[in-house]
C-alpha positions, 0 to 999 in steps of 0.5 A: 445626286450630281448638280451642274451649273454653268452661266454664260455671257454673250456676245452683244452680236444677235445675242437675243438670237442667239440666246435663245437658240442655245437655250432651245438647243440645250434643254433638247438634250434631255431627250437625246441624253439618259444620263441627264436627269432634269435640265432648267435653262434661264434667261436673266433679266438683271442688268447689272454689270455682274450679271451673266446673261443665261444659266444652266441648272442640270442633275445627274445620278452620278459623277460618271454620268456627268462625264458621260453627258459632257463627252456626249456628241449631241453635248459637245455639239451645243458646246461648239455653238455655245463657244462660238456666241459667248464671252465666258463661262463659269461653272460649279459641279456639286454633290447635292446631299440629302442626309440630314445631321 
């Protein structure tokens, strides 16, 4: 199984609006999107300065499915939006391996 984290900082800017309409509109994806196994939005509470103000927790079966959801049309909208609100962004993509030693 394929992980995808991303955590994202916000403009200050209607960054409560605007947080929870890129929060909405990713976990929509799920239905537009087979690839997509599960997807978990958070909003932080934590108000330190090294804090990012949402994450993104998704799986996908396979690496290949991964891209097939980032080149999506419906992902790659969110992702216009998401650009547009934000001040960065950070990721980690991983293999989540089952197998015990």
């Amino acid at each position: 199984m394929i992980v995808h984290i991303v955590m994202f900082k916000f403009q200050k800017e209607d960054m409560a609006l605007n947080i929870a309409k890129v929060k909405h509109k990713l976990e929509k994806l799920e239905q537009l999107i087979p690839e997509l196994k599960s997807i978990e939005v958070g909003v932080n509470f934590d108000e330190s300065d090294r804090a990012f103000d949402l994450s993104l927790y998704s799986t996908f079966e396979t690496q290949e499915d991964l891209e097939i959801y980032a080149g999506h049309e419906e992902h790659l909208k969110v992702v216009e939006l998401i650009k547009s609100v934000t001040l960065e962004s950070k990721v980690v993509d991983y293999v989540l391996d089952y197998a015990s030693e």
